[in-house]
C-alpha positions as CSV (number, residue, x, y, z in Angstrom):
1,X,4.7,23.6,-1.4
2,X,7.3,21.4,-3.1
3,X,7.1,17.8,-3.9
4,X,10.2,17.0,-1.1
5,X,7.3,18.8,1.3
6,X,4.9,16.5,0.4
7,X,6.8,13.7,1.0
8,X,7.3,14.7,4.6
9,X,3.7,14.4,6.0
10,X,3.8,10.8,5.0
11,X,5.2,8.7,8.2
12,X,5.6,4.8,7.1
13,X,4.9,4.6,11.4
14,X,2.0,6.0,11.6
15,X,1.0,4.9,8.3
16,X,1.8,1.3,9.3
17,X,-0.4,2.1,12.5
18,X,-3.3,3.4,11.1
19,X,-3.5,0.4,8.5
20,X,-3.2,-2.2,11.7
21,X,-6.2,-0.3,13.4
22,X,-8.2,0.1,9.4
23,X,-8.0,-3.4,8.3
24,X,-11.0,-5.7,9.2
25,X,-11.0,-7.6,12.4
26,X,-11.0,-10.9,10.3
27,X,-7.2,-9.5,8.9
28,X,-6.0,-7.8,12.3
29,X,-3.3,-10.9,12.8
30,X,-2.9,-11.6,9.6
31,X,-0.6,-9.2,8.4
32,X,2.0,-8.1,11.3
33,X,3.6,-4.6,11.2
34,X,6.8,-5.7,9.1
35,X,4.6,-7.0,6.9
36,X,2.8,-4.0,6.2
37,X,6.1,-2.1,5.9
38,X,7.2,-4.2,3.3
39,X,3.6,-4.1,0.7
40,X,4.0,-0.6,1.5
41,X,8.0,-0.7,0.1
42,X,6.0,-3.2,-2.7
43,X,3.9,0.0,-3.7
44,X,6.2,2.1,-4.1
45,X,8.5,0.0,-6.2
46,X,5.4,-0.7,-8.4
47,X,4.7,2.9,-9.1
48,X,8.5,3.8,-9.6
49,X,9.1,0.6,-12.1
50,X,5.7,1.6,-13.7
51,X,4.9,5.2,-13.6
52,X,1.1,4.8,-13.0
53,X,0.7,7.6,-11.1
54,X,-1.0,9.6,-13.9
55,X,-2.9,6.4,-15.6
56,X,-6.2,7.0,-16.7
57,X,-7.3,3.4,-16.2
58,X,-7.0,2.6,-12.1
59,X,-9.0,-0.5,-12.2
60,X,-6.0,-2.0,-14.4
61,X,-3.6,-0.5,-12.3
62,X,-4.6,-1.7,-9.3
63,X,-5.2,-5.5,-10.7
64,X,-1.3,-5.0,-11.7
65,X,-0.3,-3.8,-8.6
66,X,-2.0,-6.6,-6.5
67,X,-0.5,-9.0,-8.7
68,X,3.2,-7.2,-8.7
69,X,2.5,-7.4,-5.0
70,X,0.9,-11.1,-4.8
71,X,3.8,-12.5,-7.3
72,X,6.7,-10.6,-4.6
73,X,5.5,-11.5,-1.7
74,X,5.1,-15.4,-2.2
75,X,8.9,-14.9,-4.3
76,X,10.4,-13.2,-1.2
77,X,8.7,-16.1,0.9
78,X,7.1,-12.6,2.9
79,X,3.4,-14.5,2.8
80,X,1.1,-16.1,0.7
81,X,-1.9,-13.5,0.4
82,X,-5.1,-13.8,-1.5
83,X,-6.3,-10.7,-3.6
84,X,-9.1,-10.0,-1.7
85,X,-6.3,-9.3,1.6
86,X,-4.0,-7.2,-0.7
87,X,-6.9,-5.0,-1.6
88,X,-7.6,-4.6,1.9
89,X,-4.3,-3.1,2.6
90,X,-4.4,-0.8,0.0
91,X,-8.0,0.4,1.1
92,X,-6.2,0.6,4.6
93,X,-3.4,3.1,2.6
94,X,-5.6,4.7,0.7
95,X,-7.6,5.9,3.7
96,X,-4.1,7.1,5.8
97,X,-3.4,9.2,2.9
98,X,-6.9,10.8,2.8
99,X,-6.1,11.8,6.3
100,X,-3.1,13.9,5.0
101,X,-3.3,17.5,3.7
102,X,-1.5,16.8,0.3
103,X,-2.8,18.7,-2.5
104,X,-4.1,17.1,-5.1
C-alpha cells in the first residue's frame, strides 16, 4: 500500500463526527464542527512545520503541539481553549485513527 493510499481512509467528515460523538459530554458544545476542522488543519500544520512524526519523546511533542494549537487558536480569534480541552480533542483523534486499518 502506498502512502497516497493511506491518506485516503482518513475522511476529515467522519473524522470531525466521530470526535463530536468521543469528546466528553461536559465539551459536546464547546467545540462546534468548524472548530474541530480547523485544530485538525492545526495538527497537521504542526507536524508538517515540525516533522515530529518519528520523535522519540511524545510527551514533549504533544505539550508543543497543544501549545502551537492553544497560541493559533486565540491568534486567529478561533477560541480561547484551555490545555486540558485541546488534549481532549486530540484523545478524540487519536481514537478515529485507531479505528482505521493504516499500517503502522
Amino acid at each position: 500500500m502506498s502512502e497516497n493510499d493511506e491518506l485516503i481512509d482518513y475522511d476529515e467528515d467522519v473524522a470531525v463526527a466521530f470526535m463530536q460523538n468521543y469528546l466528553p459530554q461536559e465539551l459536546k458544545g464547546r467545540f462546534s464542527d468548524d472548530d474541530l476542522f480547523y485544530l485538525l488543519d492545526l495538527m497537521c500544520e504542526f507536524y508538517e512545520k515540525n516533522d515530529y512524526f518519528n520523535d522519540d519523546d511524545e510527551e514533549k511533542e504533544e505539550r508543543e503541539l497543544i501549545a502551537f494549537i492553544i497560541k493559533e487558536a486565540k491568534k486567529n480569534e478561533i477560541g480561547d481553549y484551555t490545555a486540558e480541552e485541546i488534549v481532549m480533542v486530540l484523545r478524540a483523534e487519536e481514537a478515529y485513527m485507531a479505528t482505521l486499518d493504516l499500517p503502522e
